[in-house]
C-alpha positions in Angstrom: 5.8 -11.8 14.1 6.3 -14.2 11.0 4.3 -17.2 12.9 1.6 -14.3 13.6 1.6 -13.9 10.1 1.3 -17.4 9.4 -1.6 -17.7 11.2 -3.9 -15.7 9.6 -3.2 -17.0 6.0 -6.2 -18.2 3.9 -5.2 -21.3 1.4 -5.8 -20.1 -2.3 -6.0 -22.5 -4.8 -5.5 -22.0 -8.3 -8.5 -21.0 -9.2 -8.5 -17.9 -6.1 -5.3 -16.7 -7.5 -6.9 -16.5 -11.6 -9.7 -14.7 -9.6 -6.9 -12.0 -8.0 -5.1 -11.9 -11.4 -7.9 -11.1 -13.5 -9.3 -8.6 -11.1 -5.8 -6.7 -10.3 -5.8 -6.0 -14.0 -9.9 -5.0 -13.9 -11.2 -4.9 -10.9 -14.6 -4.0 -11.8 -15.3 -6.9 -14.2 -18.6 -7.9 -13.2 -19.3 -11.8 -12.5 -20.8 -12.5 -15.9 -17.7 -12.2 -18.0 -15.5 -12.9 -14.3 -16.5 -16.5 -13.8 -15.9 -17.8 -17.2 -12.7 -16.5 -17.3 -11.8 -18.6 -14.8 -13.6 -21.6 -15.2 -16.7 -20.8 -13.2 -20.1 -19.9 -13.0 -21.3 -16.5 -11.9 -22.8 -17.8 -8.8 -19.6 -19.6 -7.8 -17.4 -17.0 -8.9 -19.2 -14.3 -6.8 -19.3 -17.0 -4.3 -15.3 -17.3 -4.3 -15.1 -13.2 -4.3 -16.7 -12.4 -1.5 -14.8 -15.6 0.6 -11.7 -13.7 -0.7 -13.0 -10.1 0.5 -14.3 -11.2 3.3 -11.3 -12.9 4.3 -9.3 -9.6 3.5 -7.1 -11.5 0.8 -8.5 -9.2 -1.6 -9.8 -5.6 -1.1 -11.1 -3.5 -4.4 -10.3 0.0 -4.5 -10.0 2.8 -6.6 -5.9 3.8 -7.1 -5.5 7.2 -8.3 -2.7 8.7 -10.0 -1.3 11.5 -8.0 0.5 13.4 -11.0 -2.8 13.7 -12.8 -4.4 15.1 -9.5 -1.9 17.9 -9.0 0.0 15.9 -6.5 3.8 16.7 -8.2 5.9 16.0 -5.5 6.6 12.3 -4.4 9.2 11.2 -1.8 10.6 8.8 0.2 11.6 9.6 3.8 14.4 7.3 5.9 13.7 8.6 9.7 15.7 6.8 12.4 13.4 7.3 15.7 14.3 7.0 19.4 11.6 5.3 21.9 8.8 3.1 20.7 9.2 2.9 17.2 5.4 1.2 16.7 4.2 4.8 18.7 6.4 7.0 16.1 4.8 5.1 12.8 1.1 5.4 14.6 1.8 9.0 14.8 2.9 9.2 11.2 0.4 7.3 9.8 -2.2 10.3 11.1 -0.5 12.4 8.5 -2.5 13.2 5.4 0.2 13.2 3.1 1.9 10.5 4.1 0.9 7.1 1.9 3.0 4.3 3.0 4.5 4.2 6.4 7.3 0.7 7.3 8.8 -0.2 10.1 12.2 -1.9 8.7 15.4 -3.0 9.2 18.9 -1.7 8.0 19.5 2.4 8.0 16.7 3.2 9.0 14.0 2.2 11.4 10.7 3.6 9.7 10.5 4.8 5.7 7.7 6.7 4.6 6.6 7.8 1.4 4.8 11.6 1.0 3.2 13.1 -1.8 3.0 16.9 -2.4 1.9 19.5 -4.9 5.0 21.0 -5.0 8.3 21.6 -3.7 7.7 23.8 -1.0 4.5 21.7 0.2 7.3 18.6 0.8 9.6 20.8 2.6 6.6 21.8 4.8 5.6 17.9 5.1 9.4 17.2 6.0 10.4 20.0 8.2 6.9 21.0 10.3 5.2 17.8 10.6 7.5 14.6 10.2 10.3 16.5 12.4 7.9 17.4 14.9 6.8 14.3 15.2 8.5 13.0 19.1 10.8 10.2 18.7 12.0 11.4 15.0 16.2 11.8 15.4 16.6 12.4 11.6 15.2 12.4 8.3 16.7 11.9 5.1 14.6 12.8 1.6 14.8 11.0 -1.5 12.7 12.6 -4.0 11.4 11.0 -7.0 12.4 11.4 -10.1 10.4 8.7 -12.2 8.6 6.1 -10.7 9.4 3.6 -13.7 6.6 1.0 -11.9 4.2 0.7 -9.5 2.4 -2.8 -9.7 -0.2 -4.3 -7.2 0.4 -7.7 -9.6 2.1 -9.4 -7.2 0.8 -12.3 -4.6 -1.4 -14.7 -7.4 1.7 -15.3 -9.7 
């Protein structure tokens, strides 16, 4: 897996990784005020963008904050799984609520992080769908309390 990994990396130079940093913190600066930030022109700085996007090193996207939309409720869920752990993750990643699916090592063999309105809505998410789900042997919840950071920084350091 790691050498499968490996494979596919794109080389980034400096001056690809000012590019990520200045659009992780804005990434809707337009090419004007982008290239000289980095030291570029606008033609060479949309030029190293879209290299970058097409590549998929870099993808811009909209990241909402799920308090502020109603969303309450966030969680993580430890499941250990029986059978074909890659077919149990697919079939959790067709879930709606759930945002972030692993496969990992250690206690547990997939985590998965949920998002509800409310209380009951995660004990819905937990007990009707990610149970049901075949292959799940057990769950265990770990609500949030504070997420004291999120970052997306990381990568161009």
């Amino acid at each position: 897996m790691a050498e499968d990994n490996r494979a596919h990396q794109v080389e980034l130079d400096e001056i690809d990784k000012s590019i990520i940093r200045v659009l992780q913190v804005d990434g809707r600066m337009p090419y004007s005020k982008l290239g000289p930030e980095v030291g570029l022109s606008r033609a060479a700085v949309r030029q190293r963008v879209q290299r970058l996007l097409d590549s998929g090193v870099i993808e811009v996207v909209a990241v909402s904050e799920p308090f502020k939309m109603g969303f309450n409720v966030q969680a993580m869920i430890g499941i250990n799984a029986d059978g074909d752990l890659r077919a149990v993750a697919a079939a959790l990643s067709d879930v709606d609520q759930i945002v972030y699916v692993v496969l990992s090592s250690g206690r547990y063999d997939i985590l998965v992080e949920v998002i509800g309105r409310d209380s009951a809505e995660l004990l819905t998410i937990l007990n009707d769908v990610v149970r049901r789900v075949p292959g799940v042997r057990s769950t265990e919840l770990f609500t949030y309390m504070k997420i004291e950071k999120v970052t997306y920084s990381w990568g161009a350091l």
